[in-house]
N, C-alpha and C positions, 0 to 999 in steps of 0.2 A: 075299293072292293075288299069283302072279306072272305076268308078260304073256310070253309068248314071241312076238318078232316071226320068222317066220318069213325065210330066204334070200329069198325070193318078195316077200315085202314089202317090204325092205329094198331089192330093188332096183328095185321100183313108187315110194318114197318119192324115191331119188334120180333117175328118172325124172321123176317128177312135179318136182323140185328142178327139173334141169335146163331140162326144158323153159318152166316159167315164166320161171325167171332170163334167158331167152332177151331178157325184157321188162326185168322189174328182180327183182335179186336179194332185193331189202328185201319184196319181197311171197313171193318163191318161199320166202323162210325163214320168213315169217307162218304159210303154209299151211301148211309141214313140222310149223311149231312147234306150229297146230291139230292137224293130225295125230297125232301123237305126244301132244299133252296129251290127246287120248282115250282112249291108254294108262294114265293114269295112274286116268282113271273106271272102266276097267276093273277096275283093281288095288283099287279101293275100292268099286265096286258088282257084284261079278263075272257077277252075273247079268243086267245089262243090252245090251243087245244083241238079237242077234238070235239061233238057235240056226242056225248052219253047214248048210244041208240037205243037203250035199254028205257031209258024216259021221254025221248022226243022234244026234250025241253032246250032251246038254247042258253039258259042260263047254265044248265049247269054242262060243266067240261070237263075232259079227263087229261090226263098228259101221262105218256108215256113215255120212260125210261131205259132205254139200252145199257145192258152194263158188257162192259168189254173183257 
């Protein structure tokens, strides 16, 4: 399976980058790196997740992340 991160995401992740690193950089690239390795569950379990209600399609999925 392959992951398409969308423009939209990409620039929620550097978003998200930026504003932590406001603190420390070493955690903001933690999270990035959480982020993105959920990518990779995707690519290996594709059907986990959640199913998008916004398109009604099962291919495509979202995964959400809790940050603590």
């Amino acid at each position: 399976m392959r992951v398409h991160w969308t423009d939209n995401a990409i620039e929620h992740l550097v978003d998200i980058y930026e504003y932590i690193a406001h603190d420390s950089s070493v955690y903001a690239k933690r999270m990035i790196d959480r982020l993105t390795k959920r990518s990779e569950q995707i690519a290996d379990f594709p059907m986990s997740g959640r199913m998008v209600p916004e398109y009604e399609v099962d291919e495509i999925r979202e995964m959400i992340e809790k940050s603590y």
